[in-house]
N, C-alpha and C positions, 0 to 999 in steps of 0.2 A: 473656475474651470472644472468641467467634469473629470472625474476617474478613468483612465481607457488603460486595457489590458488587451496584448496579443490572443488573440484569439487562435488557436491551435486549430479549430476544425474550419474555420474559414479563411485562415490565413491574414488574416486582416487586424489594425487594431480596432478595438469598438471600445463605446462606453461602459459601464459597469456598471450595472443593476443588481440588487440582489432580490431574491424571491418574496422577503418579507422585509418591507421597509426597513434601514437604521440597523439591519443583522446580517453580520457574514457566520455562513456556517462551512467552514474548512475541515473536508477528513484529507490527512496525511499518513502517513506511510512512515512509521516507528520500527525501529530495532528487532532483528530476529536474534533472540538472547543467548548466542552459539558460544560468543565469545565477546571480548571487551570491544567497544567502537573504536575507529579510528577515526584520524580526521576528515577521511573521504567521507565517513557516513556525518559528519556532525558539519561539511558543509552544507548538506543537504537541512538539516533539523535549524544550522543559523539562518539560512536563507529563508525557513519557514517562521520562526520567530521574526525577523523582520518583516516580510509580508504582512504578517500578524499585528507586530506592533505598528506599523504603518497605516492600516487600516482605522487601527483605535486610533488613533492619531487623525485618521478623517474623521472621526467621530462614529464609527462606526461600534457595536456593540457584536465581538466576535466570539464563536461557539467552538472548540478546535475538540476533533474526535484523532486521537493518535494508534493507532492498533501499536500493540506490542505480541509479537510473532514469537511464542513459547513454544509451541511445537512443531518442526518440521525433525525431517531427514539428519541434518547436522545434533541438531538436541538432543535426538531421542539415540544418535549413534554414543554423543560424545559420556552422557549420563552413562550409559550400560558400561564405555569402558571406564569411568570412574568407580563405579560400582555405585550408583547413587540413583536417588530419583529424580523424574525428570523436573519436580515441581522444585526440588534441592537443589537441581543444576541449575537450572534457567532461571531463578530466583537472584543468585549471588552475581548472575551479569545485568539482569533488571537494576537489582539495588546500585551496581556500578553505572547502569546509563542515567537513572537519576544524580545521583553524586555529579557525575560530569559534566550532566546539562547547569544541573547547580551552579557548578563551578562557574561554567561560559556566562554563566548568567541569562539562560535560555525560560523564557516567560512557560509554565507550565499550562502544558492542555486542559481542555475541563476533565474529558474524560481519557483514560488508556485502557480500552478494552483488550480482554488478551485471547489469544486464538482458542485457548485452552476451554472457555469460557463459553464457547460456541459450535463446539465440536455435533452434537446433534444435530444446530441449523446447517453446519457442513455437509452433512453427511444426508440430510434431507436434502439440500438442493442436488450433492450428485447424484441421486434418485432420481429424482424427477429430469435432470438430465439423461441419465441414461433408459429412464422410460419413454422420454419425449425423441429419443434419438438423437441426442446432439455428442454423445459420448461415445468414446471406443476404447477397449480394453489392450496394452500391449504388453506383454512380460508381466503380468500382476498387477498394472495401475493402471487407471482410469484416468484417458484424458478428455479433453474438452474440443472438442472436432470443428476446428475455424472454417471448414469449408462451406459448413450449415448457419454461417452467421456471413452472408453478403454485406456487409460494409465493414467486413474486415479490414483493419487497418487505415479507414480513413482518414483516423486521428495523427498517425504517424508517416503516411505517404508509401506505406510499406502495401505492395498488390501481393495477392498470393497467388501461386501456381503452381496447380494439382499438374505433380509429374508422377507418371506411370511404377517410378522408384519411389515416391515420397511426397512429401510437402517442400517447395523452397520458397524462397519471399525475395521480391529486390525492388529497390528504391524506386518508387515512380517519379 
């Protein structure tokens, strides 16, 4: 019996293929290292280890990229008032979400790339966003302008609509 998986942008279930025979390559969505996880966040990491192990288990030979989010807003506030740096701060909640995945017994990614790590390629793309025009500046930060991207929200059913006050969004 084939593999089928819900398919989000079609609404449907389908078969499973992957791009290159015998290989799933899974990127997921790892820990911004503010503070310790709880277990809201380590449903989400168990749910992706089984995925994971479920796959090997088809036989499947799987490749997981997990980002670990070292710098935002919350890091870079809480380090200052510790009086510390941010690679000090966000290091001793890192070493605590490995410990804990440990613990669960959660199958390790191959890689955990960190935001920190890629700050140039950031900062190039909102370049090129804000020269291509898809950005707009408010209060000091640069956002990402959904109205210049038409299939906004197809994946989620969420329609946008440009009001005269703003942005708002509701469920299609």
């Amino acid at each position: 019996m084939a593999l089928k998986f819900y398919n989000t942008l079609t609404k449907r279930l389908e078969e499973f293929y992957t791009i290159n025979p015998g290989e799933v390559r899974m990127y997921t969505c790892g820990p911004t290292v503010y503070d310790y996880a709880h277990i809201g966040n380590f449903r989400t990491y168990i749910f992706e280890d089984l995925l994971r192990r479920y796959l090997k288990y088809k036989g499947f030979r799987v490749v997981q990229v997990m980002n670990i989010t070292d710098v935002d807003d919350k890091t870079i506030r809480r380090s200052r008032e510790e009086g510390v740096s941010l690679e000090d701060y966000t290091s001793r909640y890192t070493e605590a979400f490995f410990e804990d995945i440990d613990t669960l017994r959660i199958e390790h990614a191959e890689f955990y790339p960190r935001a920190t790590e890629h700050i140039d390629d950031m900062v190039a793309l909102i370049q090129k966003l804000i020269k291509n025009g898809y950005a707009y500046q408010l209060q000091g930060s640069w956002y990402y302008d959904v109205s210049k991207f038409k299939e906004y929200g197809k994946l989620s059913g969420v329609k946008l609509l440009l009001a005269a006050f703003g942005i708002s969004y509701c469920r299609g």
